[in-house]
C-alpha positions as CSV (number, residue, x, y, z in Angstrom):
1,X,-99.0,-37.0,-178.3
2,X,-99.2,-36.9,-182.0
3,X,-102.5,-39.3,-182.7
4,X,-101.0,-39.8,-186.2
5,X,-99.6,-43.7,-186.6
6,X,-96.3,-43.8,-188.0
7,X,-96.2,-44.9,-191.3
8,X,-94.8,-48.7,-190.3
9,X,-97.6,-49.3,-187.9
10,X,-100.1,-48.3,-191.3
11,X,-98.4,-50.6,-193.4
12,X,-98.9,-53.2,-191.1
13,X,-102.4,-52.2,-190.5
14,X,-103.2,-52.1,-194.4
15,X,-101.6,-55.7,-194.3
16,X,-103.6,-56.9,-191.8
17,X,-106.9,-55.4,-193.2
18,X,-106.1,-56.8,-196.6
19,X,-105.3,-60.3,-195.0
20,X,-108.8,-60.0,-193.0
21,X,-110.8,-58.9,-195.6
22,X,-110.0,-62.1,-198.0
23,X,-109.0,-64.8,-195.8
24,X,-111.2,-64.1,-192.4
25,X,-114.0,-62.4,-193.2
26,X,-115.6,-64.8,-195.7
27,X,-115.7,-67.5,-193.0
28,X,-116.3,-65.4,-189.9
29,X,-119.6,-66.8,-189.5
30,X,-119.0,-70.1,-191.0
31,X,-116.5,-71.1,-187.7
32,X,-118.6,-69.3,-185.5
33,X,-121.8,-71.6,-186.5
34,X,-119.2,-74.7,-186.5
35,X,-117.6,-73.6,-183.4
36,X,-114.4,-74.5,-185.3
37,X,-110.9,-73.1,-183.7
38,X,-109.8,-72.0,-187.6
39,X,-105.9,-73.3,-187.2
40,X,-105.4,-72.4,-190.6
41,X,-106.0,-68.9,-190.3
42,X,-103.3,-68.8,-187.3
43,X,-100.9,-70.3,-189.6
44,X,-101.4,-67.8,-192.1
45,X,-100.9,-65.0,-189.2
46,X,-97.9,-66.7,-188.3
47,X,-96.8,-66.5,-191.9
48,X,-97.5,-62.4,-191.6
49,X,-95.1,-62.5,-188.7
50,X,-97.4,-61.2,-186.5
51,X,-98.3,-63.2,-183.9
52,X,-95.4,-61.8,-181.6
53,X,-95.9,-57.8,-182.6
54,X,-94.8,-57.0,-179.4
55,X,-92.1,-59.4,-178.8
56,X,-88.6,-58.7,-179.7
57,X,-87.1,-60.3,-183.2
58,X,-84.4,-62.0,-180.6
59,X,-87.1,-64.1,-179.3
60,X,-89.1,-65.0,-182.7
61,X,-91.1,-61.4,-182.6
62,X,-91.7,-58.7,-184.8
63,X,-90.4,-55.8,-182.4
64,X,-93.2,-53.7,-182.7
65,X,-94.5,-51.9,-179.8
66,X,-98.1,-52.0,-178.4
67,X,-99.2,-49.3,-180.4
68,X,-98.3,-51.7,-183.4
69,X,-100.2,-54.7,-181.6
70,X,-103.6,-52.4,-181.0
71,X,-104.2,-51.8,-184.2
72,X,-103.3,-55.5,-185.1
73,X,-106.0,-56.5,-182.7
74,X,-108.8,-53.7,-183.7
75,X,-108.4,-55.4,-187.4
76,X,-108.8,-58.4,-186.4
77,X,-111.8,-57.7,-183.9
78,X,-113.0,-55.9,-187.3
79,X,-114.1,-58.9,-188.9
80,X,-113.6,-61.6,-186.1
81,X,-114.4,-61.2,-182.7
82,X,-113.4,-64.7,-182.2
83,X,-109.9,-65.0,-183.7
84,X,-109.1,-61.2,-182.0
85,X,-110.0,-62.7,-178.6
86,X,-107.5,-66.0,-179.0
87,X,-105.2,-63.9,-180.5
88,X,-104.5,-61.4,-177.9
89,X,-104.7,-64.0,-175.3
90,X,-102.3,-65.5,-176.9
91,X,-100.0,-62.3,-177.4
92,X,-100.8,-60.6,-174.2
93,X,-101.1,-63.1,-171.8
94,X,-99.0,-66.0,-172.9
95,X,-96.1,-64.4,-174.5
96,X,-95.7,-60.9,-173.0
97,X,-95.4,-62.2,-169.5
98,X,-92.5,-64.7,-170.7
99,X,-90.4,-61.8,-172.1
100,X,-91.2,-59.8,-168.9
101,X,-90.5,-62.1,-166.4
102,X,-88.9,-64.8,-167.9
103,X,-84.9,-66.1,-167.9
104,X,-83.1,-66.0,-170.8
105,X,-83.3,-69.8,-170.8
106,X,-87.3,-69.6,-170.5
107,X,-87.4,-66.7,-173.3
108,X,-85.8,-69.1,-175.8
109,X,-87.5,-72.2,-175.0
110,X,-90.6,-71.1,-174.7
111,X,-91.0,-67.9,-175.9
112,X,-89.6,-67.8,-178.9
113,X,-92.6,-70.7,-180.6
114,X,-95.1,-68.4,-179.1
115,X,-93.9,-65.6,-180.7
116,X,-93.1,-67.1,-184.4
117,X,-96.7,-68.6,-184.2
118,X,-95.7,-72.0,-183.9
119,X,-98.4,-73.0,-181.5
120,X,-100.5,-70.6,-179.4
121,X,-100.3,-70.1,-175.7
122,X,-102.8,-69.7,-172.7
123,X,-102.9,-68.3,-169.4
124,X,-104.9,-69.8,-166.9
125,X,-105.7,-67.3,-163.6
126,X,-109.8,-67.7,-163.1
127,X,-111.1,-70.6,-161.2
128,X,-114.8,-71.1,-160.5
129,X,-115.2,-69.8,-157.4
130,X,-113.0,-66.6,-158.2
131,X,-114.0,-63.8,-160.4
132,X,-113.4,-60.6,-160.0
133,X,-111.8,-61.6,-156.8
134,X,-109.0,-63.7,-158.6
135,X,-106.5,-63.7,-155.8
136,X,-108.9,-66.0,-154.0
137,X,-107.1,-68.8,-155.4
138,X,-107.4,-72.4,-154.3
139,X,-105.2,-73.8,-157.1
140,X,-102.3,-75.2,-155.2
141,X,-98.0,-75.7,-156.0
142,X,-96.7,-77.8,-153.4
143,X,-92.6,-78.2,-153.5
144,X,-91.4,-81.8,-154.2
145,X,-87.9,-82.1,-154.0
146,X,-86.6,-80.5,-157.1
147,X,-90.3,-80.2,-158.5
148,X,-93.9,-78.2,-158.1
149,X,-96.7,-80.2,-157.9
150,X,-99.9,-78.3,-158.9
151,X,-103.4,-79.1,-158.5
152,X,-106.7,-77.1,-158.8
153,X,-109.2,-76.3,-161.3
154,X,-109.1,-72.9,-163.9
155,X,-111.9,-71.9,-165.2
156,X,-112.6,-69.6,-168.8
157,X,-109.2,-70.0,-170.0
158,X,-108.9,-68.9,-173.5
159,X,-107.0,-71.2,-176.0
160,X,-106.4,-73.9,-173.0
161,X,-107.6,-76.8,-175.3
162,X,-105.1,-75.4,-178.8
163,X,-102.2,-74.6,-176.7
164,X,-98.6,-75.1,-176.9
165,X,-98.0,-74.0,-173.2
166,X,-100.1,-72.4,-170.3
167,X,-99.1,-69.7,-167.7
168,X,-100.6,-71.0,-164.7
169,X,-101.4,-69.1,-161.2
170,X,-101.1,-70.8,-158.3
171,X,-100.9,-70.6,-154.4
172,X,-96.8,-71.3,-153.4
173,X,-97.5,-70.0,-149.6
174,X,-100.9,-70.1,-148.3
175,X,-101.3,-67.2,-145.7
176,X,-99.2,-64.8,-147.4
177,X,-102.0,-63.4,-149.5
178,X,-101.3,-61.8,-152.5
179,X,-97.2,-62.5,-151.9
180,X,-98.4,-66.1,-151.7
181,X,-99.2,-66.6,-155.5
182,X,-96.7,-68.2,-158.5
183,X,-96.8,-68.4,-161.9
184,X,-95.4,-71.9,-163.4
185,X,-94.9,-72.8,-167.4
186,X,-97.0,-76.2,-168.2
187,X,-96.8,-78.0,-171.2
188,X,-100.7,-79.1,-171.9
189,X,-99.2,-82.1,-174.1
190,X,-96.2,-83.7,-172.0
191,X,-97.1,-82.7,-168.7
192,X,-99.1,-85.5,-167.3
193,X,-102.1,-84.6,-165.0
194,X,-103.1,-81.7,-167.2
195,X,-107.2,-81.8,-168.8
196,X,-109.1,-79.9,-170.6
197,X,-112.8,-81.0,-168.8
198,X,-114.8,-78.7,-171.0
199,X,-115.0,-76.2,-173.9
200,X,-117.7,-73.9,-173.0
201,X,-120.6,-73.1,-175.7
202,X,-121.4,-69.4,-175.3
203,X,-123.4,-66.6,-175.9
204,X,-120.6,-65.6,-178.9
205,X,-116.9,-66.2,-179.6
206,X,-117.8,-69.8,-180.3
207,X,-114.7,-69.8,-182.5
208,X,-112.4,-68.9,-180.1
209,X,-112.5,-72.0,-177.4
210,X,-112.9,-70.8,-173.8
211,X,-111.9,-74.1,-171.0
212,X,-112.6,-75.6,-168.0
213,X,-109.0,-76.9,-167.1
214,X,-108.3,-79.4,-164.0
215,X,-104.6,-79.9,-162.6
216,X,-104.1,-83.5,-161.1
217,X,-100.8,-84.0,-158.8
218,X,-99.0,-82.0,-162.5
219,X,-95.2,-82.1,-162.1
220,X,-92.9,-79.2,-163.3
221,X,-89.2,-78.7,-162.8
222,X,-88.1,-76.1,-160.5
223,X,-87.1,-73.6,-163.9
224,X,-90.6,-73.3,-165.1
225,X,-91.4,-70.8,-162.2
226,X,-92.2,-67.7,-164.3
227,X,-89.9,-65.2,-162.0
228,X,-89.4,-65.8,-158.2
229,X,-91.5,-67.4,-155.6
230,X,-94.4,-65.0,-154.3
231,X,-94.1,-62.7,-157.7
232,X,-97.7,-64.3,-159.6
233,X,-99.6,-61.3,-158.2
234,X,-97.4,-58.6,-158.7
235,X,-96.7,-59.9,-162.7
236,X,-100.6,-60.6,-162.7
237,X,-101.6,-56.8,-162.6
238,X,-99.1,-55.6,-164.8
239,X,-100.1,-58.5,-167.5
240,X,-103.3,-57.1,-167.1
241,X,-102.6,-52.9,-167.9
242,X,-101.7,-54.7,-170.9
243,X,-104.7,-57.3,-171.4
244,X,-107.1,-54.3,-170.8
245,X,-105.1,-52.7,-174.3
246,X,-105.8,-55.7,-175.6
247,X,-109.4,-55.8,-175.0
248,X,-110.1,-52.0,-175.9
249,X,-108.4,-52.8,-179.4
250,X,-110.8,-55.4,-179.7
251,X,-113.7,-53.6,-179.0
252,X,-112.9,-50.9,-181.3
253,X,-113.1,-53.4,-183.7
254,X,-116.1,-55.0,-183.2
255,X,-117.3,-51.4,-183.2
256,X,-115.8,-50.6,-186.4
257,X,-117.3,-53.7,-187.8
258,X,-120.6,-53.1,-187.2
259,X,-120.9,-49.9,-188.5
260,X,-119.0,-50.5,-191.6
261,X,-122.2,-52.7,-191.5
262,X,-124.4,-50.2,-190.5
263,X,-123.2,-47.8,-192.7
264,X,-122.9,-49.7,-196.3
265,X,-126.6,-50.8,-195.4
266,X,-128.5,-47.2,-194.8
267,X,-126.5,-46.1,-197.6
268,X,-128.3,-48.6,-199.9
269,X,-131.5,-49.8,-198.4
270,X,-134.4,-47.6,-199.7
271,X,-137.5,-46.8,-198.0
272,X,-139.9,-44.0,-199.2
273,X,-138.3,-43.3,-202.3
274,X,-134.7,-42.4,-200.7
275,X,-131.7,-44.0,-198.7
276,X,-132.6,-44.6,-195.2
277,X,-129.9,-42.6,-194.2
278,X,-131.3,-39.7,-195.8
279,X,-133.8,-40.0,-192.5
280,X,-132.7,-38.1,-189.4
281,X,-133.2,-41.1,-187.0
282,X,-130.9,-42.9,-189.2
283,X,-128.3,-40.9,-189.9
284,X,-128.3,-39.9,-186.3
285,X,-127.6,-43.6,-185.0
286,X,-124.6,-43.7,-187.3
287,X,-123.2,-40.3,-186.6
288,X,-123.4,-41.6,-182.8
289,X,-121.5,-44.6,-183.8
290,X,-118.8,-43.0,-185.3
291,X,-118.3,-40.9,-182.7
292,X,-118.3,-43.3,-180.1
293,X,-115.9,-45.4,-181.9
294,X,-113.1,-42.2,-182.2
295,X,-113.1,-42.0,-178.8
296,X,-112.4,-45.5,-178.3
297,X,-109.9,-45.3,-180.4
298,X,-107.9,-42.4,-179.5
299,X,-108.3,-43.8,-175.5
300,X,-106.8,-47.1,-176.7
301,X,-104.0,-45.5,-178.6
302,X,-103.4,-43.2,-175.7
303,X,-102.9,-45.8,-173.5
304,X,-100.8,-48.3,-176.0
305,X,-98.2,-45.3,-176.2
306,X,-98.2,-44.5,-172.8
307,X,-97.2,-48.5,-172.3
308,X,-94.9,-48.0,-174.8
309,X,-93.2,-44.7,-173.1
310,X,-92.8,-46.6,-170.0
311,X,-95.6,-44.7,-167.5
312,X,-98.1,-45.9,-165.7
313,X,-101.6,-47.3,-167.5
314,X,-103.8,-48.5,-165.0
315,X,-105.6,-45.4,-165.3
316,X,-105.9,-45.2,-168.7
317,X,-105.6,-48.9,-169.9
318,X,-108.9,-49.0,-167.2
319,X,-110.7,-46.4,-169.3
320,X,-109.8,-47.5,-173.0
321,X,-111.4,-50.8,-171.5
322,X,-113.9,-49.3,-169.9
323,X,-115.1,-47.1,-173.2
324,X,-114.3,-49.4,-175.5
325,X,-116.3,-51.9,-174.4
326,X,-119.3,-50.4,-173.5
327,X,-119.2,-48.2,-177.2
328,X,-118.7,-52.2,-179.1
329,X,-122.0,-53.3,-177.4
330,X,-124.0,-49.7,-178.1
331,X,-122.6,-49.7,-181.5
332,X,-123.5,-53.4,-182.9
333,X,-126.8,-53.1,-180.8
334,X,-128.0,-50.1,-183.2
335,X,-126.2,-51.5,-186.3
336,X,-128.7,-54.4,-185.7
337,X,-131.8,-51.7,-185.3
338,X,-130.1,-50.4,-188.7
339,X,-130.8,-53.1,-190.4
340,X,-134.1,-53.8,-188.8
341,X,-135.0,-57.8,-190.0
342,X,-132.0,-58.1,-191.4
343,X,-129.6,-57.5,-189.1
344,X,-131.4,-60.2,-186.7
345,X,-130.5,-62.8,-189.4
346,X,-127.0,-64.8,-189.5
347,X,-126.7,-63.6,-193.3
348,X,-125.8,-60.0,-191.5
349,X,-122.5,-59.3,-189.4
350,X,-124.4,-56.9,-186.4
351,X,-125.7,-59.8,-184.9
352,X,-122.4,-61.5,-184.7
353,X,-120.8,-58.1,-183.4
354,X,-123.6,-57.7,-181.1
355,X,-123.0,-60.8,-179.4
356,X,-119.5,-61.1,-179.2
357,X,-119.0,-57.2,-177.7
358,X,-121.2,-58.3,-174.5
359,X,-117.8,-60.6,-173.6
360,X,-115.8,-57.0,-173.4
361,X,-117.7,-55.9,-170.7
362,X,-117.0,-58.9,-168.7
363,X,-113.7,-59.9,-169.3
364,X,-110.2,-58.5,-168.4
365,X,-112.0,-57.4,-165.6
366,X,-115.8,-56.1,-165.9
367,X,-117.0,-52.5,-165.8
368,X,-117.5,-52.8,-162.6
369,X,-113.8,-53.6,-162.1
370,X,-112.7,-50.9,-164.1
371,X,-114.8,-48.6,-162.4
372,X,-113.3,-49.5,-158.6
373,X,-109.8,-49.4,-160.5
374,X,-109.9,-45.9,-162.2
375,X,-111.3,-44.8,-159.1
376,X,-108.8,-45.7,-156.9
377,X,-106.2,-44.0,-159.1
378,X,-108.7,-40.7,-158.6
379,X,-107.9,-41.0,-154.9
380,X,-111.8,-41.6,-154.2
């Protein structure tokens, strides 16, 4: 594999960066204090064309693979932890599983707004006694003539309380384990029964709203099943090869943010008559980052092209994640020693980084997770 990006994919990067660089990064903190959703800034990114990279032009999309949409991601993770996180759940889980699964009838009526950024999209699998377990699923769809009625509760759904539509999981045929799970299309705005109970304050990410969602006797037609009857789990594990891209592009960017951070600062800080990165302990912690953040990096691409080439990620996608999000929090942890007082002060991005990259380790599936997942593919 040739680790060089085509020169499309680096256009769109330089695009992004530029876009990031004047219109996100001056108010990354700003939302995050506010624990503002910044709409505007999705309206600009829908004006890029990028919010469907993935998603093919016929549907709203920019056709670009996932190579394309990982680097999108790490730019945006660059500067905003928060706007990377709604916008890959938005891309990865909302829209990708339309064009996978989805009729040509679904594709156009609801894939095609997701994709040209007319509203953002959700996808609602967690509940609040389910975790890493997530097939232990008590939300319900009970057939009603030529309807589903669903009822349950999801739990830390990203975008649930901006979105234009939400890919639900819920139990079809209880007994039939994992072949017992659906996936229905609800409209958060016409379909009655649907709330948003809370939007969770946390640790980081403030910006980016994460939802407590509760489904009362909510009615759908018969042709908002995503696929067939039974198929939720099956379209569930490969939504999330691709959400564990996602997450490893973020990562690298929180990375990359925090030690373009940690970087610029040693470079100008002096202590003892010299740069602090003139001191070994200094420059050591940044030669470290670096490194750590190549190989996240060259694991995510790995794994985007190998998406992109049709194989098998769940290996790899497992260990980009895996890396990635474990090198974010190592990496903003010691930009934050960098900077000593500084970087424990909101006027400095490490803390920002720091907080947000301790969310990679736990979503998408935690460490843990990926640790059982790669290794089952090992055989052990």
């Amino acid at each position: 594999m040739d680790f060089t990006l085509p020169d499309e994919h680096r256009m769109i990067r330089e695009e992004v960066r530029r876009f990031c660089d004047e219109e996100i990064e001056p108010i990354a903190q700003e939302i995050e204090d506010e624990h503002r959703f910044p709409d505007e800034i999705f309206d600009q990114l829908a004006d890029l064309d990028v919010m469907g990279v993935p998603i093919s032009e016929e549907y709203g999309g920019l056709g670009g693979d996932t190579l394309m949409y990982a680097v999108v991601a790490e730019e945006l993770g660059r500067v905003s932890g928060s706007v990377a996180l709604s916008y890959v759940a938005h891309t990865s889980l909302a829209s990708k599983p339309l064009e996978l699964f989805g009729t040509e009838e679904q594709k156009e009526r609801w894939l095609t707004p997701l994709a040209s950024g007319e509203y953002l999209g959700g996808w609602a699998l967690t509940e609040p006694s389910s975790g890493s377990d997530a097939s232990d699923m008590d939300t319900t769809a009970e057939k009603d003539g030529d309807e589903w009625v669903l009822n349950g509760t999801k739990q830390f759904i990203t975008n649930a309380s901006v979105a234009g539509s939400v890919l639900v999981k819920a139990v079809t045929d209880p007994g039939e384990g994992y072949g017992g799970i659906s996936t229905f299309i609800v409209d958060p705005e016409a379909d009655d029964g649907f709330e948003v109970t809370t939007v969770w304050d946390k640790m980081g990410l403030n910006a980016s709203p994460t939802c407590e969602i509760k489904l009362t006797d909510v009615r759908v037609p018969e042709d908002r099943m995503l696929g067939e009857r039974g198929d939720g789990w099956d379209q569930t594990k490969k939504t999330l090869d691709g959400g564990r891209i996602s997450i490893a592009a973020i990562s690298t960017g929180l990375a990359q943010g925090a030690y373009e951070a940690a970087r610029e600062y040693s470079t100008e800080r002096e202590q003892f008559g010299q740069p602090i990165s003139k001191f070994d302990a200094i420059r050591d912690k940044v030669v470290d980052m670096d490194r750590k953040i190549e190989r996240a990096r060259l694991l995510t691409h790995k794994s985007a092209w190998q998406y992109d080439q049709g194989q098998s990620v769940t290996k790899s996608s497992s260990l980009a994640k895996l890396d990635a999000s474990e090198a974010a929090r190592e990496v903003a942890e010691e930009a934050v020693q960098t900077l000593g007082g500084y970087g424990y002060t909101e006027d400095f991005s490490p803390q920002r980084f720091y907080r947000d990259a301790k969310l990679m380790e736990i979503g998408e599936g935690t460490s843990e997770i990926q640790h059982l997942v790669i290794g089952r593919e090992l055989g052990l």
